[in-house]
N, C-alpha and C positions, 0 to 999 in steps of 0.2 A: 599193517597196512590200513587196518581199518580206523585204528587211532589218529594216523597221520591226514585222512580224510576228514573224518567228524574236527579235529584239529581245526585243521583250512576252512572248512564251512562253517565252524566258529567267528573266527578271525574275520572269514568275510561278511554274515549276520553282523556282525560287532561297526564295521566299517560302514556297511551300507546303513543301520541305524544313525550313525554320528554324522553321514554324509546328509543323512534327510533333517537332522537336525538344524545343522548348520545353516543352509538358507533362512532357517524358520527363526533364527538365532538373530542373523541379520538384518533382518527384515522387519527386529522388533523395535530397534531404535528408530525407525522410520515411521512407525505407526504412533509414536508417542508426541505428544500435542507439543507445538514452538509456545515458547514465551514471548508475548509480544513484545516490541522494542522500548526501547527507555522514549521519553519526547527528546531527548537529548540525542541519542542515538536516529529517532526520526530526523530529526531537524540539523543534523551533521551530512545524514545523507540527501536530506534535499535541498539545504544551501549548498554542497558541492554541486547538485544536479543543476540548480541554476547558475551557478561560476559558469560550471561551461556553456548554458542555453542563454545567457546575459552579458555573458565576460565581463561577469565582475571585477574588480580589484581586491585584493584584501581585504583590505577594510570595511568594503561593502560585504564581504560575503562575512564578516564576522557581527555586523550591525543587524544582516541578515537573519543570520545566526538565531540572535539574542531574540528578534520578533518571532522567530519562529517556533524557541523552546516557550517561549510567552504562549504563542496560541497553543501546541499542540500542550501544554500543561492544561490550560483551561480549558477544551474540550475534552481531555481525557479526567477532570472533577464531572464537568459537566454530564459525560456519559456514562461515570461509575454514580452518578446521581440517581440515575434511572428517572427518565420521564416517563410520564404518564400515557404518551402517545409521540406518533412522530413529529405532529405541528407545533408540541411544547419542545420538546428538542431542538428541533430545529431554528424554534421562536428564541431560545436559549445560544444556540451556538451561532447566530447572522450575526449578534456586534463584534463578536471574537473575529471572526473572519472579517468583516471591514476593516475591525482597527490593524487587523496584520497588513492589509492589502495598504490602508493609509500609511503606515509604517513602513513599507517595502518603498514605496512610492515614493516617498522622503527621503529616502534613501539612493533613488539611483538617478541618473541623467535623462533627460527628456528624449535620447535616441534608444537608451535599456527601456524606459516607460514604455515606448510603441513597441518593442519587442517582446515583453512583459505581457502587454493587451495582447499581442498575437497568440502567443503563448497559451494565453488563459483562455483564449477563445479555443484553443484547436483542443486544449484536454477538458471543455463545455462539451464540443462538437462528439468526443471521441466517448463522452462519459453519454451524451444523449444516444449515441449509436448503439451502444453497450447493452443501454437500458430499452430500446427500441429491437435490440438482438433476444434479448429475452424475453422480452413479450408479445414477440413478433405474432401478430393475428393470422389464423389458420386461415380466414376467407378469402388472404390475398387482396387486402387493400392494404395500401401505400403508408408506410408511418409519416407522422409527422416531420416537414424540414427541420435539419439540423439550426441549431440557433446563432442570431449574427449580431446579438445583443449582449456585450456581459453586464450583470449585476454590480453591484458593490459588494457583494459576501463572496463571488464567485474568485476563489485566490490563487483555484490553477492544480490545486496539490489533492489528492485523497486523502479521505479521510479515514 
């Protein structure tokens, strides 16, 4: 009898180890870091994202396309460059972003353009909110209004 017990309290020692394992098992592919995306792979998923917020045609979304694997190639030299600060960065990546936006522009109909502006305004507005959420001042004054101006480097997409 007494075999048949120490047996069973083996067996379940033995179970409940593998049982506590197992979560911790699973849990390790999740903590292990993404690879970023190819610009190819960027720029696949945010010309389809604009097909549908422009309704594009073919054409355009593959014209699209080709500006877009252009900039995110060139920001992504640009950033494995490593500036020296954010203003040389920055100062580095505003023609890349105009010439996409020029490019985009040539690209579509002057009703996708004012849709395009709207666009690029509302993820300005949503990226100043963001960055106005994070540094929202303890003393309870008011951030600054959202903006009603776009840029020429301002192209709508994150970066």
């Amino acid at each position: 009898m007494k075999k048949i017990v120490l047996t069973a309290l083996a067996i379940a020692t033995i179970q409940l180890a593998q049982a506590q394992q197992a979560p911790a098992q699973a849990a390790a592919p999740a903590t292990t870091q993404k690879q970023a995306p190819t610009p190819e792979q960027m720029a696949e998923r945010q010309s389809t994202h604009l097909q549908r917020v422009l309704t594009l045609t073919e054409e355009q979304k593959q014209k699209i396309y080709q500006a877009m694997i252009t900039r995110n190639t060139s920001m992504q030299q640009i950033r494995s460059k490593g500036a020296e600060n954010r203003k040389e960065l920055h100062s580095e990546i505003k023609p890349v972003k105009e010439q996409f936006v020029k490019d985009v522009n040539a690209t579509l109909t002057p009703e996708q353009q004012q849709k395009w502006e709207q666009y690029r305004l509302q993820q300005k507005q949503k990226q100043e909110e963001r960055k106005n959420q994070q540094a929202a001042p303890a003393n309870g004054t008011t951030a600054p209004a959202a903006p009603t101006k776009l840029e020429s480097s301002d192209d709508g997409m994150r970066n």
